[in-house]
gemmi code that builds the backbone of each chain (N, CA, C; Angstrom):
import gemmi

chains = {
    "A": [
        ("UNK", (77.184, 83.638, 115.207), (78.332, 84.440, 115.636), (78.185, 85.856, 115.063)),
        ("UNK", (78.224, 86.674, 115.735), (78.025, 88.462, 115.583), (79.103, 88.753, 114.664)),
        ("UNK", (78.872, 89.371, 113.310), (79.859, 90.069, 112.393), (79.430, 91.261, 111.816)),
        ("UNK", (79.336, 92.232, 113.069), (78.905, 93.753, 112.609), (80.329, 94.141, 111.986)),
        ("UNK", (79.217, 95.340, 110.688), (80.399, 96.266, 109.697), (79.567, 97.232, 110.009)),
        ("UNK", (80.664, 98.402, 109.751), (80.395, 99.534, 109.924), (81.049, 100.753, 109.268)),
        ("UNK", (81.152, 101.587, 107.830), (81.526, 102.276, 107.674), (81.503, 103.654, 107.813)),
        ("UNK", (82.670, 104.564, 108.172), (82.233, 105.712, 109.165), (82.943, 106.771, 107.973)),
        ("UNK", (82.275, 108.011, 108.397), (83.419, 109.471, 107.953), (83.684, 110.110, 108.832)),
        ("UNK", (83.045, 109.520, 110.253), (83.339, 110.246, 111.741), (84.715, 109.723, 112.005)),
        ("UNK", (85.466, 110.207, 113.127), (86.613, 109.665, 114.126), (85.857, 108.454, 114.700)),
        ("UNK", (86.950, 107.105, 114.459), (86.534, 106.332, 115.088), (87.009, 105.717, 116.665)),
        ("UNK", (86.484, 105.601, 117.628), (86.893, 105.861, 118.874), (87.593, 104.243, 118.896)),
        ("UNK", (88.446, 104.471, 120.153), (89.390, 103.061, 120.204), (88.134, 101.776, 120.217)),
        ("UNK", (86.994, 102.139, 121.400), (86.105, 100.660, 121.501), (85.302, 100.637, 120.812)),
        ("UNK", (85.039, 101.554, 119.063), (84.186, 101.585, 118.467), (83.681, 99.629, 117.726)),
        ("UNK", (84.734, 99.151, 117.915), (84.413, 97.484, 117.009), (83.821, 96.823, 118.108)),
        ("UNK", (84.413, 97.046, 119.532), (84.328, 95.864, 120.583), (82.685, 96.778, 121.012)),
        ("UNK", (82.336, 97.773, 121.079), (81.085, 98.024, 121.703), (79.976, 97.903, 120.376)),
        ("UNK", (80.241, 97.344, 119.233), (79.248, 96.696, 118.431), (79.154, 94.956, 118.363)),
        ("UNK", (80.004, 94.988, 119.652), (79.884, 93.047, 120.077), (79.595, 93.015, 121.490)),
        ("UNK", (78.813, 94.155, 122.120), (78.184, 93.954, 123.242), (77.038, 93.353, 123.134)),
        ("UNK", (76.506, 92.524, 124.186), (75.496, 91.076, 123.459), (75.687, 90.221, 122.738)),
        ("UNK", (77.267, 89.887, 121.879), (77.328, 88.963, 121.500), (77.322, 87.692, 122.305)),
        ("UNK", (78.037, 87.566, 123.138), (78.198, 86.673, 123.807), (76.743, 86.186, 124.242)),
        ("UNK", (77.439, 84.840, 124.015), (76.133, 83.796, 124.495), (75.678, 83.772, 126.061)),
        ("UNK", (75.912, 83.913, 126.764), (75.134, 84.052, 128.060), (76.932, 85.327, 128.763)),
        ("UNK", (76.392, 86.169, 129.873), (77.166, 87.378, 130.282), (78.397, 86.728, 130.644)),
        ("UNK", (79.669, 86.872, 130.275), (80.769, 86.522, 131.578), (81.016, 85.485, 130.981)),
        ("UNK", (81.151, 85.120, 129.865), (81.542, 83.818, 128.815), (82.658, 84.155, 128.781)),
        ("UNK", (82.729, 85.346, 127.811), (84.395, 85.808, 127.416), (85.230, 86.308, 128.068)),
        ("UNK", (86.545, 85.856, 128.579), (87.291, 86.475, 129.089), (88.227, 87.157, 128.645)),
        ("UNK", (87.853, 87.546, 127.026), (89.199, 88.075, 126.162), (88.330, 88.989, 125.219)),
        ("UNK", (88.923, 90.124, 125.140), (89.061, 91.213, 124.475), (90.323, 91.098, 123.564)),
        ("UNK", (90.054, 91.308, 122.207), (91.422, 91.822, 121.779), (90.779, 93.192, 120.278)),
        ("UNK", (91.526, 93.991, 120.648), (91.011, 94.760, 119.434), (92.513, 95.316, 118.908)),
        ("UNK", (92.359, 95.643, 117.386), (93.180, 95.713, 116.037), (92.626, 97.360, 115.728)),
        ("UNK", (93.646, 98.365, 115.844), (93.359, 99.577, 115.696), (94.419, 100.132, 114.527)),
        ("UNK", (93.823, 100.639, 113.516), (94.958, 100.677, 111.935), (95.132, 102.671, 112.401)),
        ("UNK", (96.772, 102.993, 111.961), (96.293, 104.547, 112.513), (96.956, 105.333, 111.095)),
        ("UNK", (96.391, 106.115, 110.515), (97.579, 106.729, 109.237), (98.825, 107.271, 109.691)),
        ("UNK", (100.128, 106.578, 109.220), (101.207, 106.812, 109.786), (101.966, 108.221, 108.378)),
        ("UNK", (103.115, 108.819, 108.831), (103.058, 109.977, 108.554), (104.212, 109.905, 107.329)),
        ("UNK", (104.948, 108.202, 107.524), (105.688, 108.159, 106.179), (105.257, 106.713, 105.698)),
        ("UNK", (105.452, 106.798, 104.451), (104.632, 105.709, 103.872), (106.138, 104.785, 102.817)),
        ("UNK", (105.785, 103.940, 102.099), (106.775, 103.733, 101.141), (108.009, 102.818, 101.907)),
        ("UNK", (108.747, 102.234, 101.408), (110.268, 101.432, 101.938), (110.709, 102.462, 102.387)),
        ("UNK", (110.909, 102.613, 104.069), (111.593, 103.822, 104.866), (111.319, 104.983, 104.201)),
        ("UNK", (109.724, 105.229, 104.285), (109.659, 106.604, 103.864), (109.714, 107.124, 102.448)),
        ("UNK", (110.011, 106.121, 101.410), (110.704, 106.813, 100.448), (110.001, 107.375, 99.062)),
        ("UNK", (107.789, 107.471, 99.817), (107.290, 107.933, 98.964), (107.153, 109.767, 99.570)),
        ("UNK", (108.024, 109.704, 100.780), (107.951, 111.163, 101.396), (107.088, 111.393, 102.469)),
        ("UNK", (106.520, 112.447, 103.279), (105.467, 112.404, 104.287), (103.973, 112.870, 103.679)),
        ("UNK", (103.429, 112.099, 104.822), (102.207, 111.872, 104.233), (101.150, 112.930, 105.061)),
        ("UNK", (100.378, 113.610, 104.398), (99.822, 114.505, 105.072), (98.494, 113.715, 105.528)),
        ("UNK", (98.014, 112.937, 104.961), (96.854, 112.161, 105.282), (96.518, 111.137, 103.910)),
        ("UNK", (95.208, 110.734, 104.587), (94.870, 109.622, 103.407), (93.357, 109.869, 103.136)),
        ("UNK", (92.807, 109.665, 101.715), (91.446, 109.720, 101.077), (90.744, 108.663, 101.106)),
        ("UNK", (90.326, 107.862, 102.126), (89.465, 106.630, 102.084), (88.634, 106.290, 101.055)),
        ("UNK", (88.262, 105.291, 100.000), (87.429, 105.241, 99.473), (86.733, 104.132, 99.384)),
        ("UNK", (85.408, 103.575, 99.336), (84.829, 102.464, 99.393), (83.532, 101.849, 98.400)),
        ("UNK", (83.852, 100.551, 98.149), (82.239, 100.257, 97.320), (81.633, 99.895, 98.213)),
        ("UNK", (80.444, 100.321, 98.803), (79.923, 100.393, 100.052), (79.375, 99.228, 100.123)),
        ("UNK", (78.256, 98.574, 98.644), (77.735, 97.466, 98.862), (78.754, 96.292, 98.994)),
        ("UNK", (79.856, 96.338, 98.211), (80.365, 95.028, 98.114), (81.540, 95.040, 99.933)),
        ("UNK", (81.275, 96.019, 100.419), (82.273, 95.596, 101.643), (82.062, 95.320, 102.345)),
        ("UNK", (80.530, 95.388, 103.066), (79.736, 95.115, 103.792), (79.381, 93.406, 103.696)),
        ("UNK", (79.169, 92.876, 102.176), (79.517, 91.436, 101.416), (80.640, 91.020, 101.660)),
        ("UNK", (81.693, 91.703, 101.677), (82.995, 90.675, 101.857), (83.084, 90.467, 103.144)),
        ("UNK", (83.541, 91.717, 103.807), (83.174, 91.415, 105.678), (82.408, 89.850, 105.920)),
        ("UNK", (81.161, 90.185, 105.272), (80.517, 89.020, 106.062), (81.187, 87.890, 105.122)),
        ("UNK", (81.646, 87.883, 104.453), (82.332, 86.207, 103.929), (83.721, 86.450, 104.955)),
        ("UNK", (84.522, 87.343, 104.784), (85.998, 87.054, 105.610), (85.488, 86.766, 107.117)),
        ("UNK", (84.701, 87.295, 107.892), (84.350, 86.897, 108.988), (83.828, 85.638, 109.422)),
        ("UNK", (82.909, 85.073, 108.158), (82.183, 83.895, 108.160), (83.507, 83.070, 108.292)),
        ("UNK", (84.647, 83.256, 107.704), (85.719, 81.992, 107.536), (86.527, 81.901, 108.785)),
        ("UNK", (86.622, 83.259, 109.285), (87.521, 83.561, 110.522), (86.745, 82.742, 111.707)),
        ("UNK", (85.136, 82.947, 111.856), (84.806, 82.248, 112.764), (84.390, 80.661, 112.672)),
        ("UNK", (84.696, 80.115, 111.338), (84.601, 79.090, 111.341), (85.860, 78.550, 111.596)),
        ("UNK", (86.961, 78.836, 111.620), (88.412, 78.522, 111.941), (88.832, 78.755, 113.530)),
        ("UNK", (87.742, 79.663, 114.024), (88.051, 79.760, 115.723), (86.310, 79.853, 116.589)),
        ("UNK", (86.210, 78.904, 116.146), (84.398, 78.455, 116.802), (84.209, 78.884, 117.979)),
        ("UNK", (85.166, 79.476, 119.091), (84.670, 79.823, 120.266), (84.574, 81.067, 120.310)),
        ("UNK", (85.069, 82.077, 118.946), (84.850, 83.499, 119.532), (83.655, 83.705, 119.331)),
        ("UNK", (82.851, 84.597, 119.832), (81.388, 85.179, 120.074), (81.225, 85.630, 119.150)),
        ("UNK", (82.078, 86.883, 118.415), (81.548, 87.543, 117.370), (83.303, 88.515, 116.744)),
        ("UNK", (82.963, 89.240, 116.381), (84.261, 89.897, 115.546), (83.653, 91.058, 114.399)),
        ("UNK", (83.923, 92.472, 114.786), (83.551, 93.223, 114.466), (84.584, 94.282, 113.736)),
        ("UNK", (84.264, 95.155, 112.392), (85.068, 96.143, 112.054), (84.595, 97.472, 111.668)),
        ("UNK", (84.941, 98.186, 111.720), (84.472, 99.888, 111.653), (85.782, 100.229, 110.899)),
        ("UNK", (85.308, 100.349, 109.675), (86.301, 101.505, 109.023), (86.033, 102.979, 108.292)),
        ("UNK", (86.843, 103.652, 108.383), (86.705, 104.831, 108.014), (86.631, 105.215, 106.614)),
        ("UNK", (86.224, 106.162, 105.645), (86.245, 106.796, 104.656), (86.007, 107.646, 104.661)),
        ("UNK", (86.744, 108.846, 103.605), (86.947, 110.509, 103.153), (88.167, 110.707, 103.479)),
        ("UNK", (88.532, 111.757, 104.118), (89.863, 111.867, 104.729), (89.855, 112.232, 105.950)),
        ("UNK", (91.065, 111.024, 106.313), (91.895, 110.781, 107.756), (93.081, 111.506, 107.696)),
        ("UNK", (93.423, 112.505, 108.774), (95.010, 113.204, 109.022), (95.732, 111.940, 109.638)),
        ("UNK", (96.692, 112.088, 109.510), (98.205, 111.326, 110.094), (97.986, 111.331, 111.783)),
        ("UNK", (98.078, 110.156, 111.985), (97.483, 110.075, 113.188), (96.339, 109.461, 113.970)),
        ("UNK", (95.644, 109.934, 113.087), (93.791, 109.568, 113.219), (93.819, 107.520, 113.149)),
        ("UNK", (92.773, 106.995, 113.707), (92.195, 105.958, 113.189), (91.604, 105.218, 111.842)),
        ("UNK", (91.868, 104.584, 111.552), (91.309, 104.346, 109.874), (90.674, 103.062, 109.759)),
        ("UNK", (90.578, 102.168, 111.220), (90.309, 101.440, 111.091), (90.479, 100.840, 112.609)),
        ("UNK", (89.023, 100.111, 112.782), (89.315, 99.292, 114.465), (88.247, 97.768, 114.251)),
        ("UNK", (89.059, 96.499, 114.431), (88.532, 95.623, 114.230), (88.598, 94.621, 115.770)),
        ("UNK", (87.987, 94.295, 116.226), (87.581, 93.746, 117.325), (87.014, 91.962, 117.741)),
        ("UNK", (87.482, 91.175, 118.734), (86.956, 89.969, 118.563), (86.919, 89.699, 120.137)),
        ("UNK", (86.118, 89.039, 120.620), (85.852, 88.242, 121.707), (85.795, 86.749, 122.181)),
        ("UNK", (86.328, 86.109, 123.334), (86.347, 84.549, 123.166), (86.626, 84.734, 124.653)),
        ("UNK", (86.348, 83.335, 125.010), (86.538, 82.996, 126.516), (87.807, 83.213, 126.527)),
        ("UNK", (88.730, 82.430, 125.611), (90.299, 82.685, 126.569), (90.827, 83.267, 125.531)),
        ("UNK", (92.415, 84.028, 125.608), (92.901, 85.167, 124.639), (93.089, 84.696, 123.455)),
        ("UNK", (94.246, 83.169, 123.349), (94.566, 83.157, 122.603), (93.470, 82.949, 120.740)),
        ("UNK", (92.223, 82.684, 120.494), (91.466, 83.100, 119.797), (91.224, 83.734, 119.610)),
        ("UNK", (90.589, 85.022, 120.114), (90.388, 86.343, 119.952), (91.464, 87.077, 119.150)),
        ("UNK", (92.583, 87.014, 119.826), (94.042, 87.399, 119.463), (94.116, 87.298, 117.801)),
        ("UNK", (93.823, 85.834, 117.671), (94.006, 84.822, 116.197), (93.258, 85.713, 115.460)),
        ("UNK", (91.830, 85.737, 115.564), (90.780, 85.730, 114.847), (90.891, 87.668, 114.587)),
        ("UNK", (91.420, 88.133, 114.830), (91.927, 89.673, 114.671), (92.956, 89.225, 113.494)),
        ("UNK", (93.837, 89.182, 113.999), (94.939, 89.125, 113.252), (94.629, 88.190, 111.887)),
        ("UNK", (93.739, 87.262, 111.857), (93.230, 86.699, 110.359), (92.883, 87.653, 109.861)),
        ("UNK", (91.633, 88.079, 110.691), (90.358, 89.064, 109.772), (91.834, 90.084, 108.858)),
        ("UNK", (91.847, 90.776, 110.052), (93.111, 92.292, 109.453), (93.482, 91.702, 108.197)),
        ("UNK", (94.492, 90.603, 108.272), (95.582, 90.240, 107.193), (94.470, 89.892, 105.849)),
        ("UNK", (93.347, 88.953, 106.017), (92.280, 89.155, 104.908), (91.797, 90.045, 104.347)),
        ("UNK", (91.320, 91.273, 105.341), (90.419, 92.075, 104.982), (92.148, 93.005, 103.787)),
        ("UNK", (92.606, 93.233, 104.097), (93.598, 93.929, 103.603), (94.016, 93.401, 102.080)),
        ("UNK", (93.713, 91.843, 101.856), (93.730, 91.865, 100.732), (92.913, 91.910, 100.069)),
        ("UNK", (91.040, 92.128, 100.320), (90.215, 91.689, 100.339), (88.867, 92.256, 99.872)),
        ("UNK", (88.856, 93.270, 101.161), (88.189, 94.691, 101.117), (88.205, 95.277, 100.252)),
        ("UNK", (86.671, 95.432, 99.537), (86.992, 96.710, 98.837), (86.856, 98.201, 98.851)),
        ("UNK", (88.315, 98.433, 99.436), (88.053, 100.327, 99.994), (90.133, 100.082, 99.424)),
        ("UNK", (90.254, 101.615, 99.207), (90.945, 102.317, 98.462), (91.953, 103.090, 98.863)),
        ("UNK", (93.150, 103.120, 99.568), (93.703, 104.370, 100.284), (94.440, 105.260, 99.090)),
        ("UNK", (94.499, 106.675, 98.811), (94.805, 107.583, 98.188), (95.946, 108.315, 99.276)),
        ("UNK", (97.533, 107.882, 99.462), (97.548, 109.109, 100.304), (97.861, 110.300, 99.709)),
        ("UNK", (98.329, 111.159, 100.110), (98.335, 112.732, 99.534), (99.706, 113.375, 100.132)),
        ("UNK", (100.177, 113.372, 99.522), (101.848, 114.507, 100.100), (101.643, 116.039, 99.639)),
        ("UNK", (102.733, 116.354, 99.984), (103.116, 117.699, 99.944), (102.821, 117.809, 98.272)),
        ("UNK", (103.471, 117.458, 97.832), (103.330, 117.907, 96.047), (102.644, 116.545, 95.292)),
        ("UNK", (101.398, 115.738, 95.787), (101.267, 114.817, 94.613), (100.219, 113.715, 95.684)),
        ("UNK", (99.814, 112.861, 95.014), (98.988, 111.681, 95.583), (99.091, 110.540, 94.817)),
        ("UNK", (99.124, 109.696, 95.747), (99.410, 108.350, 94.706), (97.980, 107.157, 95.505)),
        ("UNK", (97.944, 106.371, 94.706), (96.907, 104.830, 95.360), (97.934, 104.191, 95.964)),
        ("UNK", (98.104, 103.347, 97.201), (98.919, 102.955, 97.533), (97.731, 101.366, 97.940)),
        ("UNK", (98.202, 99.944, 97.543), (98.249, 99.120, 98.303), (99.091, 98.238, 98.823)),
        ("UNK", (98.947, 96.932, 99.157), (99.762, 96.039, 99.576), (99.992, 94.535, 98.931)),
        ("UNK", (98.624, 94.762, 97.749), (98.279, 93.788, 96.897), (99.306, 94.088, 95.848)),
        ("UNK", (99.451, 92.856, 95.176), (99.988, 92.945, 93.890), (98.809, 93.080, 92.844)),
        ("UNK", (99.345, 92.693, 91.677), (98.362, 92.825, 90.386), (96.957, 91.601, 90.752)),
        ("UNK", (95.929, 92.145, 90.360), (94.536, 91.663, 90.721), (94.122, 90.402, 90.315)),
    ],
    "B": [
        ("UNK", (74.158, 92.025, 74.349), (73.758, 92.570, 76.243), (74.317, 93.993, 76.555)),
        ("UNK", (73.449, 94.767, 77.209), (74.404, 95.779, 77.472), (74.660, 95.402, 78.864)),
        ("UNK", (76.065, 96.179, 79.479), (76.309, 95.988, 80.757), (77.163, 96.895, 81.872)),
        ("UNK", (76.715, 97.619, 82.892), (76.723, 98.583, 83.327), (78.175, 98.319, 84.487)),
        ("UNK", (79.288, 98.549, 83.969), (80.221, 98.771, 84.919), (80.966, 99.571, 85.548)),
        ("UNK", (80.578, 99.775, 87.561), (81.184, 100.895, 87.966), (82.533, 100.805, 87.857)),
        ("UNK", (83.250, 101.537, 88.525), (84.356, 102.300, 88.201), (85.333, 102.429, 89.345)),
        ("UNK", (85.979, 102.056, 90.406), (86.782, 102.604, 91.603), (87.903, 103.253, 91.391)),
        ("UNK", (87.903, 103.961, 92.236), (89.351, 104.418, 92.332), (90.355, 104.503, 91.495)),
        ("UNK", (91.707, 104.182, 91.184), (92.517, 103.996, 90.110), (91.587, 104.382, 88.725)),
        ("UNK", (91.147, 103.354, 88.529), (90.088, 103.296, 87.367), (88.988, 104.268, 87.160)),
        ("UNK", (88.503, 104.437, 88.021), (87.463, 105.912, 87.882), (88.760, 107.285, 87.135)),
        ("UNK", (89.539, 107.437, 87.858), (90.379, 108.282, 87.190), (91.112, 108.038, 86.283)),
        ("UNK", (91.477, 106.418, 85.567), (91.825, 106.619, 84.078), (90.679, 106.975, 83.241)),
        ("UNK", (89.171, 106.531, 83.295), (88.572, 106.708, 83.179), (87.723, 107.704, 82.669)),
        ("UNK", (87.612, 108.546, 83.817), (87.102, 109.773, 83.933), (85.493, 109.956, 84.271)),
        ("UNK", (85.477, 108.914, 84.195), (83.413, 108.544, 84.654), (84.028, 107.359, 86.010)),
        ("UNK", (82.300, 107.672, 86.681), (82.679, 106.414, 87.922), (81.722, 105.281, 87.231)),
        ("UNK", (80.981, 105.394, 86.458), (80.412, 104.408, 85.964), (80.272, 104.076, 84.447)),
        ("UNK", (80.455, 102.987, 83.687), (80.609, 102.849, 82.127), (79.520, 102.161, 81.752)),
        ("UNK", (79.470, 102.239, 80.307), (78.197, 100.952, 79.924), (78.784, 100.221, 78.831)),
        ("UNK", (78.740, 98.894, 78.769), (79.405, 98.189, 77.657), (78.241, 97.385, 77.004)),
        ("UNK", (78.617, 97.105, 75.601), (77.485, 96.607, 74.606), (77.924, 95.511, 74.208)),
        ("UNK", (77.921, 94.045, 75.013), (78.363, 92.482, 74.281), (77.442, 92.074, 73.594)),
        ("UNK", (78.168, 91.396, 72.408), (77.228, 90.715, 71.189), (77.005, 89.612, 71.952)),
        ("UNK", (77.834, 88.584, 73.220), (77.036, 87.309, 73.418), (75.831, 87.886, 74.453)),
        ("UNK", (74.809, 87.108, 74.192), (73.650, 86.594, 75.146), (74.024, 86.392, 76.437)),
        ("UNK", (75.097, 85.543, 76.637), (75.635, 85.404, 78.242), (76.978, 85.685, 78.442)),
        ("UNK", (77.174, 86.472, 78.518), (78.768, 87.285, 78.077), (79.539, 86.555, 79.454)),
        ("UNK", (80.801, 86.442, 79.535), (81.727, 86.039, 80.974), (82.530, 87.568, 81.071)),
        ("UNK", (82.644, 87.260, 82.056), (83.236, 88.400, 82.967), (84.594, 88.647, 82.383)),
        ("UNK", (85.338, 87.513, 81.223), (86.183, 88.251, 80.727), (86.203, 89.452, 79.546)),
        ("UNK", (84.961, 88.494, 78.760), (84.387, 89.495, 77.615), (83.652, 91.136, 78.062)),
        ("UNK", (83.293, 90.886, 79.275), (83.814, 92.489, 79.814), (84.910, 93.212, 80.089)),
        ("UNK", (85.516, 92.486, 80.274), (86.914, 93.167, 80.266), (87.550, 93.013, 79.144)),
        ("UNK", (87.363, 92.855, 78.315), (87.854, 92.954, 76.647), (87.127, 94.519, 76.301)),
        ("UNK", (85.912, 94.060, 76.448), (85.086, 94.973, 75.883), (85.221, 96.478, 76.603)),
        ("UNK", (85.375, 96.415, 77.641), (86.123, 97.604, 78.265), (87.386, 98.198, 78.275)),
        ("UNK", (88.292, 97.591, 78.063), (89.582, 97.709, 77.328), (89.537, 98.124, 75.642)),
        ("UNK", (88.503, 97.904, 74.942), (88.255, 97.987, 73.747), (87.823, 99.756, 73.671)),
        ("UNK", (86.671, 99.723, 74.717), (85.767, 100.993, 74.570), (86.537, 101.970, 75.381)),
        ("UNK", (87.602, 101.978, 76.223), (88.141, 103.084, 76.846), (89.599, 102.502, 77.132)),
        ("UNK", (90.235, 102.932, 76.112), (91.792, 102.336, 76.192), (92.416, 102.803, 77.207)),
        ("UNK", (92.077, 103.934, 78.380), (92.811, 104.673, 78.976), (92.309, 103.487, 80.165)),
        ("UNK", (91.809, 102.814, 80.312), (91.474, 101.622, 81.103), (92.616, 100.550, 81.314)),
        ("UNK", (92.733, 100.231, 80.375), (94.213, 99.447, 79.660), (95.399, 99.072, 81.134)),
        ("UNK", (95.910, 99.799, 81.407), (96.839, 99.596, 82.250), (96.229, 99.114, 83.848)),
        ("UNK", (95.167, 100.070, 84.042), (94.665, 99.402, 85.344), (94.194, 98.165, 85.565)),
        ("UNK", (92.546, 97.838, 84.017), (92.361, 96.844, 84.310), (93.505, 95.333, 84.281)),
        ("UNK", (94.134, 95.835, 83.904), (95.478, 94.892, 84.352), (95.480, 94.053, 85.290)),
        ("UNK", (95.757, 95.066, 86.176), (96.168, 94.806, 87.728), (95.029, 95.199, 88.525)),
        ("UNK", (93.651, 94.483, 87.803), (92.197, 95.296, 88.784), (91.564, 93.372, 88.725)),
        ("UNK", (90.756, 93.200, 89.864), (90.322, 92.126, 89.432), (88.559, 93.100, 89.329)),
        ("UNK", (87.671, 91.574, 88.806), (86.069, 92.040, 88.807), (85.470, 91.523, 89.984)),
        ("UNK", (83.921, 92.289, 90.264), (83.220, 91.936, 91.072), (81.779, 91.986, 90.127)),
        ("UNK", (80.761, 91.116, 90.714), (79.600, 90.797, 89.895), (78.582, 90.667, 91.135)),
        ("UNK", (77.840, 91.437, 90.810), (76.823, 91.597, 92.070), (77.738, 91.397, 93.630)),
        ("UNK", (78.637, 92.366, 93.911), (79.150, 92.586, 94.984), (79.934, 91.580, 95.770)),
        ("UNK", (80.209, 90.280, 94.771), (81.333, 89.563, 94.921), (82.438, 89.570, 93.798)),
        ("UNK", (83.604, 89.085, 94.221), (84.552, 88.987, 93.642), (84.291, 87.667, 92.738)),
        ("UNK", (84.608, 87.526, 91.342), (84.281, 87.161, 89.911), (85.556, 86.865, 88.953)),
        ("UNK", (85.522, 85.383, 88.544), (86.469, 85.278, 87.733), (86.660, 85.536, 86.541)),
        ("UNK", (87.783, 84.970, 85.608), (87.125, 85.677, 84.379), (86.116, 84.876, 83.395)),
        ("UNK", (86.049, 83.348, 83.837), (85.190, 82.552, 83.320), (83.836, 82.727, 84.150)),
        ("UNK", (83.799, 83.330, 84.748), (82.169, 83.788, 85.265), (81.063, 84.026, 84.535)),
        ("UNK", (79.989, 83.485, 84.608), (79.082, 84.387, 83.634), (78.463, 85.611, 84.506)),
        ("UNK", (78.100, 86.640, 83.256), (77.606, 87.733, 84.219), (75.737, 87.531, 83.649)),
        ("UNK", (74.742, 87.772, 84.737), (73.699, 87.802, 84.343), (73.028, 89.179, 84.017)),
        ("UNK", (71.931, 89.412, 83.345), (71.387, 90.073, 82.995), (71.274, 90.909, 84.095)),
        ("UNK", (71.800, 92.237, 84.114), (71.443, 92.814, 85.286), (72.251, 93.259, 85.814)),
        ("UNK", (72.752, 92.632, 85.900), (73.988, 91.988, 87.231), (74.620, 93.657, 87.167)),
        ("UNK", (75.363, 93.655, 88.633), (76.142, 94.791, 88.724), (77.641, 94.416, 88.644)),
        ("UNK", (78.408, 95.200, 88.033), (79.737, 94.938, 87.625), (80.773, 95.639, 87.808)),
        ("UNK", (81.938, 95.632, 88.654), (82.605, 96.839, 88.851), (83.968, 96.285, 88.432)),
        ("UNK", (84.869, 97.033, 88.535), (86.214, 97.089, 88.828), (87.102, 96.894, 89.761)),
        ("UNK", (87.612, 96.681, 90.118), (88.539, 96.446, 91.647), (89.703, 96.708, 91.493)),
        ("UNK", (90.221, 97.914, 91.392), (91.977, 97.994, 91.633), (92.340, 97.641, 92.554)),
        ("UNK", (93.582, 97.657, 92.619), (94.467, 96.679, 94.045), (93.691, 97.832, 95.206)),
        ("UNK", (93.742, 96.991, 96.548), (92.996, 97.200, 96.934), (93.976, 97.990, 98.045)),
        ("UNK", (92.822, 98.698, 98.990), (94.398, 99.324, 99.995), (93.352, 99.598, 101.510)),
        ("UNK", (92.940, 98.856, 101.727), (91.959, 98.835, 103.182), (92.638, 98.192, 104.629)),
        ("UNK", (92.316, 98.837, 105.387), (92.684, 98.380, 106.953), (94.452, 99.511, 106.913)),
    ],
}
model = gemmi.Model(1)
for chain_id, residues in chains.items():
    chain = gemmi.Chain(chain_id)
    for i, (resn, *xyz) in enumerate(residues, 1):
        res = gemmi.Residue()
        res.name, res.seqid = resn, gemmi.SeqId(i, " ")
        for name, pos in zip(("N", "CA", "C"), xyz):
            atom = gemmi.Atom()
            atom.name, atom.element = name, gemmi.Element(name[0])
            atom.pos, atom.b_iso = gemmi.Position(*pos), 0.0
            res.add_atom(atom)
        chain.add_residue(res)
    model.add_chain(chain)
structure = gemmi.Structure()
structure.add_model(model)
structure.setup_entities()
């Protein structure tokens, strides 16, 4: 099963995950499902906003070990949904403006509802998982922001 | 043993280096006795490694882990990806 990574400092385009799972599929016209997971930097951050607006975010990554986790969170995702073809992610690092892409993760399967699944695992894993870093940056200050608790 | 641990984010900036070197008296030190020993040698570490877990050759590492000779060792503050 195909589990391309890919870390970028370019803009990442919407079909950047799903066109690194072209050829996955086992013979042409297998899959009838696309689903792709597109992360975008939103412009207030915090419980309703209440770390202020966000001018952008500082991506940061341990390059070797994410490329390692990918392939373990993916390895589990497709062992939990055996019919998708493959499942791919491209994320970004340096800095992203408000707005931009930061992240596009992608999966394929004959029918939706897997594909669908196997996105929405990867995402919710990789998020606790991954090791990359968001810094965002306001008007007067920058903070680390995750979603994890204590390590 | 000496033992070479990078540094991310959070931690690079209590820090102030992206990478440290620590000196354990055991032969096969565990991944917690690095984190003693790093807490020992740069107190400004203290609060992060807290709330940081380890990685040991580019997986995630408990604290009863052993680390091998070599081995690469980092830090992991909470993490903030996707």
């Amino acid at each position: 099963m195909a589990r391309p990574f890919r870390l970028t400092r370019d803009a990442i385009a919407p079909d950047a995950a799903l066109s690194m799972l072209a050829g996955a599929e086992h013979e042409p016209g297998r899959d009838g499902a696309a689903s792709i997971f597109l992360g975008t930097v939103r412009r207030t951050s915090g419980p309703e906003g209440g770390h202020g607006r966000v001018l952008g975010i500082e991506y940061e990554a341990y390059d070797r070990m994410a490329g390692a986790e990918w392939e373990r969170i993916a390895a589990e995702v497709c062992a939990r949904y055996p019919t998708v073809s493959g499942i791919a992610c491209v994320h970004r690092v340096g800095w992203v403006p408000i707005g931009e892409t930061s992240i596009a993760v992608a999966a394929t399967s004959p029918h939706r509802r897997e594909a669908q699944d196997a996105v929405r695992d990867a995402v919710d894993l990789l998020k606790a998982r991954l090791p990359v870093w968001k810094k965002e940056r306001y008007q007067d200050g920058s903070a680390w922001i995750s979603e994890v608790g204590s390590g | 043993m000496k033992v070479r641990v990078r540094l991310f984010a959070a931690a690079r900036e209590a820090a102030g280096f992206d990478e440290v070197e620590v000196d354990l008296a055991a032969v096969r030190p565990t991944v917690a006795e690095v984190r003693r020993a790093l807490a020992a040698g740069h107190p400004a570490l203290g609060r992060v490694l807290a709330t940081s877990r380890m990685a040991v050759d580019a997986a995630f590492a408990k604290d009863g882990d052993p680390v091998p000779q070599g081995a690469e060792v980092a830090v992991i503050p909470p993490v903030g990806g996707g």
